[in-house]
VOPA-179226 format. One line per 2 residues: number of its first residue (from 1); their letters; for each residue x, y, z of C-alpha. Coordinates in Angstrom, 3 decimals, decimal comma. Example, Ala and Ser with C-alpha at 12.3 -4.5 7.8 and 13.67 -1.06 7.14 Angstrom:
<recs>
1 = AS = 12,300 -4,500 7,800; 13,670 -1,060 7,140
</recs>
This chain:
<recs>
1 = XX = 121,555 88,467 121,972; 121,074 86,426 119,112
3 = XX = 118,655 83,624 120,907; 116,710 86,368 122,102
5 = XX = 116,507 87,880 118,265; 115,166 84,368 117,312
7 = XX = 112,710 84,558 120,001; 111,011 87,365 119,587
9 = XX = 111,555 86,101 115,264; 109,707 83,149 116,156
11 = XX = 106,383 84,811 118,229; 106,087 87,351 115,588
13 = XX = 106,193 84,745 113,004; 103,257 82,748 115,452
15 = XX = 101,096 86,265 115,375; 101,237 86,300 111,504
17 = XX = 100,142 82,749 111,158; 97,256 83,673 114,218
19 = XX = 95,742 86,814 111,963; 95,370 84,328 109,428
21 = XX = 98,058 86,517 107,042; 98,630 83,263 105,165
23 = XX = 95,146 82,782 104,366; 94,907 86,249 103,051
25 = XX = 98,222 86,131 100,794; 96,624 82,432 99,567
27 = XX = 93,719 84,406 98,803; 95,472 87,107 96,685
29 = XX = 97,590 84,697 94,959; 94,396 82,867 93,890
31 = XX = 92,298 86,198 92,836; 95,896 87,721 90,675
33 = XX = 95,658 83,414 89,285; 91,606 84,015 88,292
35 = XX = 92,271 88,168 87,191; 95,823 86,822 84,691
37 = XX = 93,324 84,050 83,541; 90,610 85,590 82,533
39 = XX = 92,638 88,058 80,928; 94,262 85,568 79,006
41 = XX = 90,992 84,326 77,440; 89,940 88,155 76,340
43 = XX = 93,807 88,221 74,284; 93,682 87,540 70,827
45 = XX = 97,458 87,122 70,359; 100,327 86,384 73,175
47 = XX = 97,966 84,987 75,781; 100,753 83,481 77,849
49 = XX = 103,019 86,619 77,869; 99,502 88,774 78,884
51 = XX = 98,430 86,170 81,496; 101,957 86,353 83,424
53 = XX = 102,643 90,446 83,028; 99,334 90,876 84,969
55 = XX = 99,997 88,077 87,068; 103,314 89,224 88,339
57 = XX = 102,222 92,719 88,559; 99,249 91,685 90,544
59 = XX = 101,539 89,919 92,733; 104,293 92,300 93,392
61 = XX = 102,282 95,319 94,096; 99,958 92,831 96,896
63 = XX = 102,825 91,509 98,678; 104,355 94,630 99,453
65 = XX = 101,169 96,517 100,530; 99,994 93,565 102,514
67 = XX = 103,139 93,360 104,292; 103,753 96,863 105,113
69 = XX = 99,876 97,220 105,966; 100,984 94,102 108,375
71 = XX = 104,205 95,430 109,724; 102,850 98,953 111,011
73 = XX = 99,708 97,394 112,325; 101,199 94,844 113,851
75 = XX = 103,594 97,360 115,523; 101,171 100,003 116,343
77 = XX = 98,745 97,649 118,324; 101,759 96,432 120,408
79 = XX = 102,609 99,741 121,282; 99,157 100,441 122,101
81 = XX = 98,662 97,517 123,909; 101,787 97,942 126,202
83 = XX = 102,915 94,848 124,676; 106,225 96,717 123,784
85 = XX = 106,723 98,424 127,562; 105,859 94,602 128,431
87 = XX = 108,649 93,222 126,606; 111,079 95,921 127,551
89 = XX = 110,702 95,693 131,241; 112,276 91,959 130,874
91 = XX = 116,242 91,845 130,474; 115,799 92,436 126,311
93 = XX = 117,822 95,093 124,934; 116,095 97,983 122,152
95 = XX = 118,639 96,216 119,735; 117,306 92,755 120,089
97 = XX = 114,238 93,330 120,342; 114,270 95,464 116,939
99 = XX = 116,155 93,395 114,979; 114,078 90,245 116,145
101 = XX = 111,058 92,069 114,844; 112,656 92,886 111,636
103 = XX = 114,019 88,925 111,198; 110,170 87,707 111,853
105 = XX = 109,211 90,464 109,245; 111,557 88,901 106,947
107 = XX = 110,910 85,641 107,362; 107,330 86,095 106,890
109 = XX = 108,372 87,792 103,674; 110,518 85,147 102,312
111 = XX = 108,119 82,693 102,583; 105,665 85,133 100,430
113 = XX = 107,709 85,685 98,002; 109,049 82,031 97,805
115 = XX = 105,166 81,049 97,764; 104,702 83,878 94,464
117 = XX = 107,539 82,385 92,897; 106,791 78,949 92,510
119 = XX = 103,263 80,711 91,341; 105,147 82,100 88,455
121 = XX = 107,410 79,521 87,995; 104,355 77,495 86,365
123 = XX = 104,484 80,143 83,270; 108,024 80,985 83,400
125 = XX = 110,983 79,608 82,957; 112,338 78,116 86,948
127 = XX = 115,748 80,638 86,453; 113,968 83,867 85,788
129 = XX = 111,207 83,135 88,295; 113,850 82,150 90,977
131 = XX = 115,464 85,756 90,066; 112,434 87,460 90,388
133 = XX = 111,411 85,591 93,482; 114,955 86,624 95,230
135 = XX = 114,330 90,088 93,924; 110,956 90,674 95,619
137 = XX = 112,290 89,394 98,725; 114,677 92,171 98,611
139 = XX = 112,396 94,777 97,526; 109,736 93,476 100,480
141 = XX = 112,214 94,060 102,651; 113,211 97,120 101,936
143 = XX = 109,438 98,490 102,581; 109,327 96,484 105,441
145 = XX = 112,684 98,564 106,555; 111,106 101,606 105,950
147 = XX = 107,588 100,834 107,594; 109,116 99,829 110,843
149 = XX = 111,214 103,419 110,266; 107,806 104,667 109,901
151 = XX = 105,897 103,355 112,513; 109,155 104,331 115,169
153 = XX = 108,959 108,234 114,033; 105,003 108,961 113,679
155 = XX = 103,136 105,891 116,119; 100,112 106,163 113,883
157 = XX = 98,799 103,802 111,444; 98,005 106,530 109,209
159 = XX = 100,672 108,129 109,142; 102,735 105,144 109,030
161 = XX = 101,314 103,217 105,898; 100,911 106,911 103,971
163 = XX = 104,892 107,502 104,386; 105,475 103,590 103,511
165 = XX = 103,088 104,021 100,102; 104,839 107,849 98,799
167 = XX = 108,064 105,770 99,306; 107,195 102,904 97,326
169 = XX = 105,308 104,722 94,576; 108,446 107,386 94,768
171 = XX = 111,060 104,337 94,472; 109,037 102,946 91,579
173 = XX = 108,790 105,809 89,785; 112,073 107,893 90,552
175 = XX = 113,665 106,902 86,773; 110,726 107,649 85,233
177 = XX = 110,793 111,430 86,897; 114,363 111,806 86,180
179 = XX = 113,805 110,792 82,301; 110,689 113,115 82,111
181 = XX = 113,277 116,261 83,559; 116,074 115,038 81,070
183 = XX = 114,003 115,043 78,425; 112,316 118,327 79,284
185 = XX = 115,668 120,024 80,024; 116,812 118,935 76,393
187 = XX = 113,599 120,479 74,951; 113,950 123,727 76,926
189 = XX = 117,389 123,808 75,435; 116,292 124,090 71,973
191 = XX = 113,349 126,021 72,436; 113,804 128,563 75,650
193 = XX = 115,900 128,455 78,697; 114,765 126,951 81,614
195 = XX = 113,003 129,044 84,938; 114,391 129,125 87,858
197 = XX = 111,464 127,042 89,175; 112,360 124,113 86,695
199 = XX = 115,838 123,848 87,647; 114,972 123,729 91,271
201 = XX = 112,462 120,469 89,983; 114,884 119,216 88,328
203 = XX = 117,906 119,369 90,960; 115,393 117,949 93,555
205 = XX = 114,802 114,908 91,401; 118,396 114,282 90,444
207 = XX = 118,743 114,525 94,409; 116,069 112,157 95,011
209 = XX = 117,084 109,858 92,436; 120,956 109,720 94,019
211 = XX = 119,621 109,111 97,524; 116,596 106,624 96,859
213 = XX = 117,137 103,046 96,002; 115,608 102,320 92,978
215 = XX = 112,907 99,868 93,287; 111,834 100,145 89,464
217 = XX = 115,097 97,245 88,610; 113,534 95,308 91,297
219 = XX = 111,536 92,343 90,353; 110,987 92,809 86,873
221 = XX = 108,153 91,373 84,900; 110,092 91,048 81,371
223 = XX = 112,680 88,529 83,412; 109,639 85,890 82,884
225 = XX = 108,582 87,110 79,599; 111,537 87,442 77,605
227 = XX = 113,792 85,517 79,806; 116,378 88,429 80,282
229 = XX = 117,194 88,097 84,013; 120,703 86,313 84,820
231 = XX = 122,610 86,520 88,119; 124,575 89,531 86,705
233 = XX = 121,565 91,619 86,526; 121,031 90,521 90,286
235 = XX = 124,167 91,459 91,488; 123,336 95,555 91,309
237 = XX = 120,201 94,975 93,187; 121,343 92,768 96,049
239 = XX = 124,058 95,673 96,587; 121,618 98,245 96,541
241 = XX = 119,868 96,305 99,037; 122,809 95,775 101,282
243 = XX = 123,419 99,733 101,638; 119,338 100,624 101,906
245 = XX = 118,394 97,882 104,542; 121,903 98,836 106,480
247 = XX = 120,627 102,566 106,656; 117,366 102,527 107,644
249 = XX = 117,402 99,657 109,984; 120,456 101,718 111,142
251 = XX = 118,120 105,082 111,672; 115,022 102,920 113,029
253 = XX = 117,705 101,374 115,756; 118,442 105,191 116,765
255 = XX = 114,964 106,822 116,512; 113,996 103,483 118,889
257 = XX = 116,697 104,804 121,603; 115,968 107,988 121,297
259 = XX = 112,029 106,980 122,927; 110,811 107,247 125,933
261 = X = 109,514 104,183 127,113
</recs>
């Protein structure tokens, strides 16, 4: 199974480097390089801390939409084109063929992130931008996780990248809505009571928040500016990244079964 998983790694690796994806991420690195930069020249005060919040921003955000824009795609064209029936009538289990995707989708991401990180590591310290580097590897793969979930359930590109982005912008933002209910409920406490309606807002965020990995301690831009990332601060996210990837590659391994093909 597992030379077959390398395989099918390796050729998905080869149709990355054929849609000139590399060229593209190059591209984006050098455009969030120029955007930081000129940035830097408008600030009066902190220029270096300005030039690398924007550049890592810029950075994080691109990688993870160009990669899940890649994965579904790249996924919905093979289906399309019968590549996928193709490569199932030869003696190559769902499993393998699955996880080999994922593993080329990884690798591709590794190297992107690896590529960003040595970007940053020209403005930051090598530790933190090694920590943030590992951490956006993570976090890329957990959208890449959920795209392929994505792209398995609905078969449209669409649909697809629409589910990926309310996940990520959910996962980024899912501390942020639970502080904004806390803070409300407190309020509503010393003012008025709560409605019904605002407890049933609030219970669905507290829900969300328990069940969603949060993607907001991922990758975080004041590691490079203040220098406050250590490998204890890692530790929590490479857990959380253990459980998430186990579960959805878990649920994208039965929803491919469950097909018709």
């Amino acid at each position: 199974m597992f030379p077959q998983i390398r395989t099918i790694a390796h050729y998905t690796l080869l149709e990355a480097l054929r849609n000139r994806l590399v060229w593209l991420l190059l591209l984006v690195a050098l455009a969030g390089v120029g955007f930081s930069g000129f940035l830097e020249e408008l600030a009066l005060t902190e220029k270096r801390e300005i030039q690398l919040v924007v550049l890592a921003s810029f950075l994080r955000v691109a990688s993870v939409l160009l990669l899940s824009t890649f994965v579904v795609t790249s996924m919905v064209r093979e289906i399309n084109d019968k590549g996928l029936e193709l490569a199932l009538a030869l003696p190559l289990s769902r499993s393998a063929y699955l996880f080999g995707k994922m593993a080329g989708f990884f690798g591709l991401a590794s190297l992107l992130a690896a590529t960003f990180g040595l970007i940053t590591a020209l403005l930051a310290p090598t530790l933190q931008s090694v920590l943030w580097s590992v951490s956006l590897i993570l976090e890329c793969w957990i959208v890449i996780a959920f795209s392929m979930l994505c792209v398995l359930s609905f078969n449209q590109v669409m649909q697809a990248l629409s589910a990926s982005a309310a996940f990520y912008l959910l996962t980024r933002s899912i501390t942020t809505l639970q502080f904004i209910g806390t803070q409300s409920a407190h309020l509503n406490k010393l003012d008025q009571p709560q409605s019904v309606s605002q407890q049933i807002i609030h219970f669905m965020v507290e829900c969300l928040s328990a069940v969603l990995p949060h993607l907001d301690n991922f990758t975080r831009t004041d590691w490079l500016v203040y220098s406050s990332g250590s490998w204890q601060t890692l530790w929590p996210i490479v857990g959380q990244s253990v459980i998430y990837l186990t579960l959805l590659s878990g649920a994208a391994l039965v929803d491919f079964y469950r097909k018709n093909i």
